[in-house]
C-alpha positions as CSV (number, residue, x, y, z in Angstrom):
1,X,32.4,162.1,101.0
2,X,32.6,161.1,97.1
3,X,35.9,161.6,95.3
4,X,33.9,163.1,92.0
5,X,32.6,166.5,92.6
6,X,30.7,167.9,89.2
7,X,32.5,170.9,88.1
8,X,32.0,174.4,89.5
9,X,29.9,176.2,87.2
10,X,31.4,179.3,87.9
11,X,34.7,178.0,87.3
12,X,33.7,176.5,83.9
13,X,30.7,178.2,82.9
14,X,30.8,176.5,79.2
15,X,30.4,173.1,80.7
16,X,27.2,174.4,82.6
17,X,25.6,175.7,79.6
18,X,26.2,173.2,77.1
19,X,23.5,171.6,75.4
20,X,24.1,168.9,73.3
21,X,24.2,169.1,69.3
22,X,21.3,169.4,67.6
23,X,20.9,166.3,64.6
24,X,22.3,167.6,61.2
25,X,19.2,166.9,59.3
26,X,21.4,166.0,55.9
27,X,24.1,163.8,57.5
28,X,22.5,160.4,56.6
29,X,22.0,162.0,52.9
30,X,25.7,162.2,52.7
31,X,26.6,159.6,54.6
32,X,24.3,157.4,52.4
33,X,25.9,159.3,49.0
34,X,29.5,158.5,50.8
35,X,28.8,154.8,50.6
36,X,27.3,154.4,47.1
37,X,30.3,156.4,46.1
38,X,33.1,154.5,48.1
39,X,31.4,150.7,46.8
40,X,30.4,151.7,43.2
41,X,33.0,154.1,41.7
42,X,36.1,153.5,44.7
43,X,36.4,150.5,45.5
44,X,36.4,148.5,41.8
45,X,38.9,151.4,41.0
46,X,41.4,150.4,43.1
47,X,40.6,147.1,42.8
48,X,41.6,147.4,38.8
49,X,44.3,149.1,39.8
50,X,45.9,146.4,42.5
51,X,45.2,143.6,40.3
52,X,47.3,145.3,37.3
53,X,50.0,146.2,39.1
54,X,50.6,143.1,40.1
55,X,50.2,142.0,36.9
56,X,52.6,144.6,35.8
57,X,55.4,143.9,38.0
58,X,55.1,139.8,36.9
59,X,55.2,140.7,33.9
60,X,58.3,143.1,34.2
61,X,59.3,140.6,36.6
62,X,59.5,137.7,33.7
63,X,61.0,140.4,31.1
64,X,64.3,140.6,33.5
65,X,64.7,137.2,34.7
66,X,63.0,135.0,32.1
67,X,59.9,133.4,32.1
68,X,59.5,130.5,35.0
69,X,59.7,127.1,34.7
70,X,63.1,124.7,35.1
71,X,66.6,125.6,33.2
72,X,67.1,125.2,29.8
73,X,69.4,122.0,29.8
């Protein structure tokens, strides 16, 4: 006797009559237009951005506690 039955049809009549999805015929499009959008416009965005901040907060950084570099004897 096997310990997986399939399901009763009659108990779950969805399960019998599924069928799987058809393709979306424009998913690749946008998946493809997702990319190009994400690696050309996104990405160099926040790139600028990260790089700049961090430039920001050294330079605040430096405005508060001086600029590096040993003590002025």
């Amino acid at each position: 006797m096997s310990r997986h039955q399939p399901p009763d049809p009659t108990r779950f009549p969805s399960r019998a009559a599924a069928s799987p999805p058809l393709p979306d015929p424009g998913a690749k499009r946008r998946e493809i237009v997702m990319f190009l959008v994400l690696a050309v416009v996104i990405w160099p965005i926040l790139s600028v951005a990260v790089v700049g901040g961090y430039g920001f907060l050294v330079w605040m950084s430096q405005l508060i506690m001086g600029p590096p570099g040993p003590p002025p004897v």
